[in-house]
PDB file of N, H, CA, C and O in Angstrom:
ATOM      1  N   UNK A   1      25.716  53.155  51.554  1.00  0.00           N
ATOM      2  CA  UNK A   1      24.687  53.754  50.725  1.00  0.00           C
ATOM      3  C   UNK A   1      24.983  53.385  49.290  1.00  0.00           C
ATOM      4  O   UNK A   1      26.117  53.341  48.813  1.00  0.00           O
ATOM      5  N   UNK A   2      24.156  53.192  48.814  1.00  0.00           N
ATOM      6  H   UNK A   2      23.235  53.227  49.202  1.00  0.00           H
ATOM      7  CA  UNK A   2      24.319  52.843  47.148  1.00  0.00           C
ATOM      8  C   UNK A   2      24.453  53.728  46.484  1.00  0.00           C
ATOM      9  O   UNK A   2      23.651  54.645  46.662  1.00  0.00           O
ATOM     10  N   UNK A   3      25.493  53.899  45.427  1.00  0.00           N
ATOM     11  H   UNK A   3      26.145  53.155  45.282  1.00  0.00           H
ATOM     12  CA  UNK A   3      26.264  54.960  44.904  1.00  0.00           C
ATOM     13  C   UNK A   3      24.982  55.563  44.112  1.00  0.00           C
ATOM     14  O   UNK A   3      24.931  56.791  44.168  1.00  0.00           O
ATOM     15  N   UNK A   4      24.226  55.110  43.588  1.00  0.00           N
ATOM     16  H   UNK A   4      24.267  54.112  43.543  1.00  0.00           H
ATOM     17  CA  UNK A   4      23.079  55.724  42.502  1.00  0.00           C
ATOM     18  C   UNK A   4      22.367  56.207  43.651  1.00  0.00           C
ATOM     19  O   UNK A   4      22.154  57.380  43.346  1.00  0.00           O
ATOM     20  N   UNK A   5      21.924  56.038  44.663  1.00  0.00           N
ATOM     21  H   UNK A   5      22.097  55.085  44.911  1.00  0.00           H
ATOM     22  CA  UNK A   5      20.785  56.867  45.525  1.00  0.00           C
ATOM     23  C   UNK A   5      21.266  58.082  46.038  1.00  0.00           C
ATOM     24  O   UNK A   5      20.750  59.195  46.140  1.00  0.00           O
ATOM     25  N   UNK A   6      22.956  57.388  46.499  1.00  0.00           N
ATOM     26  H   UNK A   6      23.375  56.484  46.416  1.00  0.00           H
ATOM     27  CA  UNK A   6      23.619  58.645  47.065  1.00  0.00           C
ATOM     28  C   UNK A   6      23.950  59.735  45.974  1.00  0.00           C
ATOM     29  O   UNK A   6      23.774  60.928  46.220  1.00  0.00           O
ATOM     30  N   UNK A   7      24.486  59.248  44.634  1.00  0.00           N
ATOM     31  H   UNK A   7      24.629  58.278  44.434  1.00  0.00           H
ATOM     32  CA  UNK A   7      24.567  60.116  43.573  1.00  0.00           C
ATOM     33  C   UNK A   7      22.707  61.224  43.436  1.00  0.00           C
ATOM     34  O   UNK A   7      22.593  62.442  43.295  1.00  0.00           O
ATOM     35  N   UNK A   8      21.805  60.371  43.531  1.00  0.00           N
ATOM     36  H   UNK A   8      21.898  59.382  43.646  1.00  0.00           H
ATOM     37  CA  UNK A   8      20.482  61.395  43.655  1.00  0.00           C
ATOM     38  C   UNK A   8      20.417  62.334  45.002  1.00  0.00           C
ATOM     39  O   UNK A   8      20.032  63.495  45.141  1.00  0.00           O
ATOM     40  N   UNK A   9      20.773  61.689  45.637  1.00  0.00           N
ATOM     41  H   UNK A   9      21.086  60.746  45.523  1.00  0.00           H
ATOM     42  CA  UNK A   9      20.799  62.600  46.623  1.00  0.00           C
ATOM     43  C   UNK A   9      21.765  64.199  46.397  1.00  0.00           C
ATOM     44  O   UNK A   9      21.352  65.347  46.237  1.00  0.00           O
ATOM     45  N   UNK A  10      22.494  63.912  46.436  1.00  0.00           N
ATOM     46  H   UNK A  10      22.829  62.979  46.566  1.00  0.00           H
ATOM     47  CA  UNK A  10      23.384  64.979  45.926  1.00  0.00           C
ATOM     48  C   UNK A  10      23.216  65.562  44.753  1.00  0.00           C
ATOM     49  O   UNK A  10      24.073  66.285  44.246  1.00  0.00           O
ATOM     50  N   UNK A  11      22.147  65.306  44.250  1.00  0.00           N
ATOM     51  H   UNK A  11      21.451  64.719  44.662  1.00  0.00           H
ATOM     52  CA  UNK A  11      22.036  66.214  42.760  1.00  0.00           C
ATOM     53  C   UNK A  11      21.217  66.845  43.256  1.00  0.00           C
ATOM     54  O   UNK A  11      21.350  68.066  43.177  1.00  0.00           O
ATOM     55  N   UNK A  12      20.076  66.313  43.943  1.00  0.00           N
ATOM     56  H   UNK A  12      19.968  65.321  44.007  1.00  0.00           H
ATOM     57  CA  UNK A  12      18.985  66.827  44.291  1.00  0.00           C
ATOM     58  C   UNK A  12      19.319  68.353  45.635  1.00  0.00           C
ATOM     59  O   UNK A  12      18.742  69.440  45.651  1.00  0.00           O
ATOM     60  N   UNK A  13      20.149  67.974  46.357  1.00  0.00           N
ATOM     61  H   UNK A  13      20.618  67.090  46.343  1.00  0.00           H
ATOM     62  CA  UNK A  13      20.522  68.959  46.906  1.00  0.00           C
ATOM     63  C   UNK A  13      21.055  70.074  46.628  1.00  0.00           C
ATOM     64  O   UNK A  13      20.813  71.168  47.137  1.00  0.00           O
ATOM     65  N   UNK A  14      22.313  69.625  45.236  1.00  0.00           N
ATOM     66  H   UNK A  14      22.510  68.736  44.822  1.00  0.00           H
ATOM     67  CA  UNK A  14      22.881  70.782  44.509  1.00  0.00           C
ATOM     68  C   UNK A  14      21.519  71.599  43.563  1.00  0.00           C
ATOM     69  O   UNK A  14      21.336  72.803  43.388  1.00  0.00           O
ATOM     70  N   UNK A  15      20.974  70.802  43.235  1.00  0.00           N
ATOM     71  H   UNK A  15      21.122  69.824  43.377  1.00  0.00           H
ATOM     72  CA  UNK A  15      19.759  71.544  42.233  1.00  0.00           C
ATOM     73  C   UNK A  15      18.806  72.197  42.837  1.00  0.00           C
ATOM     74  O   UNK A  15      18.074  72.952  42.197  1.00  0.00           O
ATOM     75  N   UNK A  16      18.630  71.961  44.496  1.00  0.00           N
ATOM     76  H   UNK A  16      19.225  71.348  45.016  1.00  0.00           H
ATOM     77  CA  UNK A  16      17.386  72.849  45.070  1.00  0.00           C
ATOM     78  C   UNK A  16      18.727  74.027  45.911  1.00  0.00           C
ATOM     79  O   UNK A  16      18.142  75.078  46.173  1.00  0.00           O
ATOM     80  N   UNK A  17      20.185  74.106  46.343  1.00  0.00           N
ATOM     81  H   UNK A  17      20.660  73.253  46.130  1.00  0.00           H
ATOM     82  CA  UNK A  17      20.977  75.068  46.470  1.00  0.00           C
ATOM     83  C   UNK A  17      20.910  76.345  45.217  1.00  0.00           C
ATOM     84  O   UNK A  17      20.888  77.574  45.284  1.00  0.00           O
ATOM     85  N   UNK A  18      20.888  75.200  43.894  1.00  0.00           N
ATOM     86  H   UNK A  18      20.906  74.202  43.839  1.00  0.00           H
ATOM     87  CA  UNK A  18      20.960  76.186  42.602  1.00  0.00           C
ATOM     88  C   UNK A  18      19.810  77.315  42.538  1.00  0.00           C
ATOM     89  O   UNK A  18      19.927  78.500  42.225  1.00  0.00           O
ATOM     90  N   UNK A  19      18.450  76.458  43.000  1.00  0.00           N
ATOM     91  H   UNK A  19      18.355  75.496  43.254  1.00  0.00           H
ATOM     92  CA  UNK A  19      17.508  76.812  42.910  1.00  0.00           C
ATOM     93  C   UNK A  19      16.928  77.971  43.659  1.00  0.00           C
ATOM     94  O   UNK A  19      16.131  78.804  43.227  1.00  0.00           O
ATOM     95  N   UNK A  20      17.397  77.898  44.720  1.00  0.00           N
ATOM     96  H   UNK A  20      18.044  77.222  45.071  1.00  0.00           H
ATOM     97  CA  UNK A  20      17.551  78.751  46.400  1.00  0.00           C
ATOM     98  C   UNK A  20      18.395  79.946  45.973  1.00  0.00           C
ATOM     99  O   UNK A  20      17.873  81.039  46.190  1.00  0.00           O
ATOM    100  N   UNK A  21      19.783  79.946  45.322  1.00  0.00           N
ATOM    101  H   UNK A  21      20.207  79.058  45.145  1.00  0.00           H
ATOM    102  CA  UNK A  21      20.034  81.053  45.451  1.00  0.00           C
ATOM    103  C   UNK A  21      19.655  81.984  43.708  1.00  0.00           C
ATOM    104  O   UNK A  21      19.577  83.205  43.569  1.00  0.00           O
ATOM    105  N   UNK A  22      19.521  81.144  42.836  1.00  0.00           N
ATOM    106  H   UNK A  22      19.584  80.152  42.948  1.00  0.00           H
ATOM    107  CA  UNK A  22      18.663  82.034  41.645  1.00  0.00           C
ATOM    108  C   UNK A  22      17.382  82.405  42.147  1.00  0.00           C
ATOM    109  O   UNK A  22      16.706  83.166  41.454  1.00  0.00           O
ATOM    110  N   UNK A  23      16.983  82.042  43.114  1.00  0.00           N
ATOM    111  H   UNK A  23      17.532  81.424  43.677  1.00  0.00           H
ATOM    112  CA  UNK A  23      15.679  82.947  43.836  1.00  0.00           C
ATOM    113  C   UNK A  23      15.683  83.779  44.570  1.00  0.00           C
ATOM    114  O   UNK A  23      15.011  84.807  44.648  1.00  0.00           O
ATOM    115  N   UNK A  24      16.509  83.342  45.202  1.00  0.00           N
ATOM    116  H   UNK A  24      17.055  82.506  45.139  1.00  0.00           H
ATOM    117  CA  UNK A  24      16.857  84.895  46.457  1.00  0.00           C
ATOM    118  C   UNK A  24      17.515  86.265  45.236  1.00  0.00           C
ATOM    119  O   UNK A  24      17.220  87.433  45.488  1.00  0.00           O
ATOM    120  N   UNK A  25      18.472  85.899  43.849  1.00  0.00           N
ATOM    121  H   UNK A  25      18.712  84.949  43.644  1.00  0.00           H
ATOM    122  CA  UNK A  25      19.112  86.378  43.318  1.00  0.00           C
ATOM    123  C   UNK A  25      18.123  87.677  42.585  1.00  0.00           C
ATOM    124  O   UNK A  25      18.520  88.828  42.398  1.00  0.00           O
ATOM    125  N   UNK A  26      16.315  86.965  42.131  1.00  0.00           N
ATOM    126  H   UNK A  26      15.993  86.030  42.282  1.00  0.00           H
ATOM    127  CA  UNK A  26      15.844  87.722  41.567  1.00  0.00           C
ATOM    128  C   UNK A  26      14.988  87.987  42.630  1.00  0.00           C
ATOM    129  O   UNK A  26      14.055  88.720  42.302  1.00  0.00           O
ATOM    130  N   UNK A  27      14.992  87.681  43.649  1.00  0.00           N
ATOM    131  H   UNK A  27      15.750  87.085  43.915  1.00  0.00           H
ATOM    132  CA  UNK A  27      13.607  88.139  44.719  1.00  0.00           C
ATOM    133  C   UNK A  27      12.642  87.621  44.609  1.00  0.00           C
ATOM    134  O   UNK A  27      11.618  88.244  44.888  1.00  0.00           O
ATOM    135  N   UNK A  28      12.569  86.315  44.174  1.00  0.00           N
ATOM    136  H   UNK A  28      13.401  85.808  43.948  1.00  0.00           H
ATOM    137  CA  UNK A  28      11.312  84.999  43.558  1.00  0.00           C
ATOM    138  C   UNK A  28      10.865  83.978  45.050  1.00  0.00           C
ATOM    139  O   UNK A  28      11.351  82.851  44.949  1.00  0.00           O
ATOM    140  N   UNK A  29      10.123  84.170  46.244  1.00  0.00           N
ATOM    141  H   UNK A  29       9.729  85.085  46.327  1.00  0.00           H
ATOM    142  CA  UNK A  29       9.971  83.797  47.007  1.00  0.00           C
ATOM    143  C   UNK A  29       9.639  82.602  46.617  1.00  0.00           C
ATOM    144  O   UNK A  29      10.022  81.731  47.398  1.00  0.00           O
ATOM    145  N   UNK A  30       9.056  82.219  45.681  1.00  0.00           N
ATOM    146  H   UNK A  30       8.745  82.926  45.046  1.00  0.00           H
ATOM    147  CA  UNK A  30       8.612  80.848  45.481  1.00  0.00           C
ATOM    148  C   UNK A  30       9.353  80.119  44.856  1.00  0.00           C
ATOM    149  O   UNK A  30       9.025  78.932  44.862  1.00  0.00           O
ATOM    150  N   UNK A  31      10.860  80.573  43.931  1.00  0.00           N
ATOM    151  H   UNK A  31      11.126  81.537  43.927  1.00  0.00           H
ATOM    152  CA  UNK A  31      11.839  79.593  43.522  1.00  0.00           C
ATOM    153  C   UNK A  31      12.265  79.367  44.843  1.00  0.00           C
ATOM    154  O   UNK A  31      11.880  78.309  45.341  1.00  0.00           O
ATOM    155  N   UNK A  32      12.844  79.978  45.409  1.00  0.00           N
ATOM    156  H   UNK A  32      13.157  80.837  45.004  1.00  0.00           H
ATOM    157  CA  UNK A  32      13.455  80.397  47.044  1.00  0.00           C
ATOM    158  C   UNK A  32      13.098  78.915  47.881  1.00  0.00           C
ATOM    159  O   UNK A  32      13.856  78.076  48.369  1.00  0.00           O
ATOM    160  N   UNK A  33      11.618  78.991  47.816  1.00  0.00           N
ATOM    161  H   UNK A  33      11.002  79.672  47.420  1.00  0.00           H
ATOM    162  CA  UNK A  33      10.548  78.028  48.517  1.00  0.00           C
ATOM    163  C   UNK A  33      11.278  76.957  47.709  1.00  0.00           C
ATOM    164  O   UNK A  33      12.443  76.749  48.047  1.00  0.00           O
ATOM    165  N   UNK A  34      10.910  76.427  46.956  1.00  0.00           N
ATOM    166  H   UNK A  34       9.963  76.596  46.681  1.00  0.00           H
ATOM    167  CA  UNK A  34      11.220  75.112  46.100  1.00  0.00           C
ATOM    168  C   UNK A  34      12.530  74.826  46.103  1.00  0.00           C
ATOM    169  O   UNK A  34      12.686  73.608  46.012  1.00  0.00           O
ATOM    170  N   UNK A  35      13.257  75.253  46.149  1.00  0.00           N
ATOM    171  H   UNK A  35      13.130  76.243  46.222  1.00  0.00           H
ATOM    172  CA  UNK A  35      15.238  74.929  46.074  1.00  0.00           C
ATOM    173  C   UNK A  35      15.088  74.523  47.934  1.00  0.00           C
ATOM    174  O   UNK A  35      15.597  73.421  48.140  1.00  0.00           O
ATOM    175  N   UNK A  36      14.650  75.023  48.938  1.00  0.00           N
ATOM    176  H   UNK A  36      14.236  75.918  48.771  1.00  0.00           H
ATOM    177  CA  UNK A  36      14.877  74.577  50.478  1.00  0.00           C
ATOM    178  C   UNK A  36      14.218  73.118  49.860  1.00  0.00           C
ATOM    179  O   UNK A  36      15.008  72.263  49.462  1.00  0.00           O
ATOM    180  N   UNK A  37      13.038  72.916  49.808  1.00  0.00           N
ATOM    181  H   UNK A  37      12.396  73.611  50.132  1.00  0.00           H
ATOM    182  CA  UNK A  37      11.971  72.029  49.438  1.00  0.00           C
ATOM    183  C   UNK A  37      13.334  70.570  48.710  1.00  0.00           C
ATOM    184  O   UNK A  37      13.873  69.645  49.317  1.00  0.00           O
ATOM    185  N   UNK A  38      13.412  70.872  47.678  1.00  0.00           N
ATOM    186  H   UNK A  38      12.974  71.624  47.185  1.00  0.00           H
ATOM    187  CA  UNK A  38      14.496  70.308  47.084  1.00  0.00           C
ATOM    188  C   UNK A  38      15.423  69.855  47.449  1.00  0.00           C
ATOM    189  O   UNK A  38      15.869  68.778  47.053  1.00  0.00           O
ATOM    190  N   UNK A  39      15.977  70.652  48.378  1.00  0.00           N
ATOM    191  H   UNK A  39      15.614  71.526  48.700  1.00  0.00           H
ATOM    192  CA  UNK A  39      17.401  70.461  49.383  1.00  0.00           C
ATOM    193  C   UNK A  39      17.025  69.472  50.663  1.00  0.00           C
ATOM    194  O   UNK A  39      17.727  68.532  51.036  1.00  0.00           O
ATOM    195  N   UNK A  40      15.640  69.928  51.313  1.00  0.00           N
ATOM    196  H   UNK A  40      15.070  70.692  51.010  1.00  0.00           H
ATOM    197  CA  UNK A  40      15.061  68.518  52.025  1.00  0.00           C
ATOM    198  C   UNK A  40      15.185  67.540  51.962  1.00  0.00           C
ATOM    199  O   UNK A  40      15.711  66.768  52.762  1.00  0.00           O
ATOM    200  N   UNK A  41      14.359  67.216  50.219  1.00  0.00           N
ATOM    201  H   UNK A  41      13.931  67.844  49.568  1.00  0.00           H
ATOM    202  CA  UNK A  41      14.154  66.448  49.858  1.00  0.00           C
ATOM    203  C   UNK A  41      15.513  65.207  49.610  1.00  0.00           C
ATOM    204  O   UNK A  41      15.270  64.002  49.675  1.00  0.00           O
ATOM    205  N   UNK A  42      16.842  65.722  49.344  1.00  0.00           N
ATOM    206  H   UNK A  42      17.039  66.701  49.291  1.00  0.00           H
ATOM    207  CA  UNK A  42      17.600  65.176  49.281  1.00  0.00           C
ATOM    208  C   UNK A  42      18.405  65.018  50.463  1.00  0.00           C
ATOM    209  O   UNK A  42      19.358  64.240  50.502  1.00  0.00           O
ATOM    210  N   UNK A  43      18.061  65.703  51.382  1.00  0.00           N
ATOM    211  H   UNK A  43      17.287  66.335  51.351  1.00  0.00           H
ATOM    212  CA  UNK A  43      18.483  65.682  52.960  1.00  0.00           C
ATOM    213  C   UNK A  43      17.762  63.893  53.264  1.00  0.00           C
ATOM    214  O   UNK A  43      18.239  62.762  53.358  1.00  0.00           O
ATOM    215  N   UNK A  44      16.739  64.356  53.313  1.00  0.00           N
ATOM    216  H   UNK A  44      16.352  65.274  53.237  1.00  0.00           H
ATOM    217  CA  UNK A  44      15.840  62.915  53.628  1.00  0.00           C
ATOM    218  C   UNK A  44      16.354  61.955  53.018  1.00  0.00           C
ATOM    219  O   UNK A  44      16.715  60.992  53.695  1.00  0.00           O
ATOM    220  N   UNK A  45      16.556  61.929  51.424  1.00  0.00           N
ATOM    221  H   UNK A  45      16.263  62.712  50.874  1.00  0.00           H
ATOM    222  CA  UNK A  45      16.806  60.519  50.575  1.00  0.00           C
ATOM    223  C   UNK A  45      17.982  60.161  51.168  1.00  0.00           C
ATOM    224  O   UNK A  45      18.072  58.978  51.498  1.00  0.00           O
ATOM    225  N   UNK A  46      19.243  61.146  51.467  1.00  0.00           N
ATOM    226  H   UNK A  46      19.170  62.107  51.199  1.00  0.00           H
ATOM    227  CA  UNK A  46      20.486  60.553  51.912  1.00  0.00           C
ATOM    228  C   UNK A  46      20.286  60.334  53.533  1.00  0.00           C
ATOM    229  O   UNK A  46      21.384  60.102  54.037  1.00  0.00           O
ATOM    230  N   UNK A  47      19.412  60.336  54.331  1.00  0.00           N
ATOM    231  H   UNK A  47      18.520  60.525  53.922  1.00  0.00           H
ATOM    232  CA  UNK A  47      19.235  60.339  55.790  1.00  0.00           C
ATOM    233  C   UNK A  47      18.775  58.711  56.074  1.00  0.00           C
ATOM    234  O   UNK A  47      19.183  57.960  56.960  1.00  0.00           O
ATOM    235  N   UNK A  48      17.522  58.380  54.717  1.00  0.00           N
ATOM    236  H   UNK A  48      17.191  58.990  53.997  1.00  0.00           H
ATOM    237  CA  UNK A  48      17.068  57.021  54.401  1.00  0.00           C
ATOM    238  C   UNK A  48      18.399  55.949  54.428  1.00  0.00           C
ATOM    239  O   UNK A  48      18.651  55.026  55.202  1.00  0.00           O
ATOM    240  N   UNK A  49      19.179  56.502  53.182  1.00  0.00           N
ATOM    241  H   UNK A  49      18.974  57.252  52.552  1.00  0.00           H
ATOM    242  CA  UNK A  49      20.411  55.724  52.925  1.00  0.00           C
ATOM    243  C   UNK A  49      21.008  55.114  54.028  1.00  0.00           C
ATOM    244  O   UNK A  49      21.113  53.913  54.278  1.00  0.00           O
ATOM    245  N   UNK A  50      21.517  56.416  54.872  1.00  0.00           N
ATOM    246  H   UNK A  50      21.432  57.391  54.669  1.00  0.00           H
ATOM    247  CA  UNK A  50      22.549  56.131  56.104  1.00  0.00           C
ATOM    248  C   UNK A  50      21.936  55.403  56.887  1.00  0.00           C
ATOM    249  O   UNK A  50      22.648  54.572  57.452  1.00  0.00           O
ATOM    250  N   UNK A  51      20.396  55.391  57.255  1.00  0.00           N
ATOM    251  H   UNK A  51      19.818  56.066  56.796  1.00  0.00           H
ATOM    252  CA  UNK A  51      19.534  54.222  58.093  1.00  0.00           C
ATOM    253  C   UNK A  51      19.784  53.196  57.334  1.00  0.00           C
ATOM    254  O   UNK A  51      20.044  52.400  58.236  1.00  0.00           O
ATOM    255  N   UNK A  52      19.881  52.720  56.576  1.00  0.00           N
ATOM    256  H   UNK A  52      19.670  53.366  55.843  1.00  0.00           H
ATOM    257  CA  UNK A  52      19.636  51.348  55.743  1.00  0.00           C
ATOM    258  C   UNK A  52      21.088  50.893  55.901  1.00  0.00           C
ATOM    259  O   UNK A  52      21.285  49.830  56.490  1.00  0.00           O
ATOM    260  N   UNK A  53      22.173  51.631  55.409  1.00  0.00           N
ATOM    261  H   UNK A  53      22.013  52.495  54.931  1.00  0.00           H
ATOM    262  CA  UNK A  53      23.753  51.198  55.693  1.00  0.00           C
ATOM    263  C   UNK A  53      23.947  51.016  56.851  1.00  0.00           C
ATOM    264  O   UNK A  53      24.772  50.138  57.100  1.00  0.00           O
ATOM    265  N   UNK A  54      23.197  51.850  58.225  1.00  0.00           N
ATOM    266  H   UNK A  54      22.526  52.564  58.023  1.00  0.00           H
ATOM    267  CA  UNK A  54      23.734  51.358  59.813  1.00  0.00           C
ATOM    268  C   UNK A  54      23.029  50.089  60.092  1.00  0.00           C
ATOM    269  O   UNK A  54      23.378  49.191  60.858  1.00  0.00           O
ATOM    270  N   UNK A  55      22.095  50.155  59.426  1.00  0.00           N
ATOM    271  H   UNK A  55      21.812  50.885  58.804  1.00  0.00           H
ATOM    272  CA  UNK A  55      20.873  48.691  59.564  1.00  0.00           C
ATOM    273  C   UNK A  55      21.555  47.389  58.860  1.00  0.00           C
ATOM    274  O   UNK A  55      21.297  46.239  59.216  1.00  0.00           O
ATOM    275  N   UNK A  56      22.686  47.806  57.553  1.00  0.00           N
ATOM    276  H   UNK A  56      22.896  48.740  57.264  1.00  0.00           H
ATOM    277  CA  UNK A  56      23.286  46.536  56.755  1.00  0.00           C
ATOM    278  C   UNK A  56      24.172  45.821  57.988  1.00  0.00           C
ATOM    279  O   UNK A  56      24.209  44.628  58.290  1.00  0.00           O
ATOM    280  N   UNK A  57      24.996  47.158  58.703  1.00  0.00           N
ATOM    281  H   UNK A  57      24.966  48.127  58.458  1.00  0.00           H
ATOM    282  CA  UNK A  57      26.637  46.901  59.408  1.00  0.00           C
ATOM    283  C   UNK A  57      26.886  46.263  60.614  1.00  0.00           C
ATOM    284  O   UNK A  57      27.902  45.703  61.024  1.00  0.00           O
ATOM    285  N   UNK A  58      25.421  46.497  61.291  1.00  0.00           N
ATOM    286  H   UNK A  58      24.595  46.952  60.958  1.00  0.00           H
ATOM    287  CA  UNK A  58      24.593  45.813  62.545  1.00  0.00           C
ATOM    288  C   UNK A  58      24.263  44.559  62.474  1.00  0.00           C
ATOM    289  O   UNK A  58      23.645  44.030  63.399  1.00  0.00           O
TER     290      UNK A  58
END
């Protein structure tokens, strides 16, 4: 995986975790919503990665 995608990935996950629990923290269902959303989102980008690196090694 390329260190800059994988580096987004992992921000993106820490920032929708951040996001997830300052929502649950004030009872904000919709920060709550957006930090999972977020955390997906970087689930997926690093899920892309690991397809593309098993696809390089093959």
């Amino acid at each position: 995986m390329s260190g800059t995608e994988k580096t987004k990935a992992q921000a993106e996950q820490a920032k929708g975790k951040a996001k997830e629990m300052t929502g649950r923290a004030l009872g904000n269902e919709r920060m709550t919503a957006e930090g999972h959303a977020d955390q997906a989102k970087g689930n997926a980008r690093q899920a892309k990665e690991d397809v593309k690196d098993t696809l390089r090694h093959h």
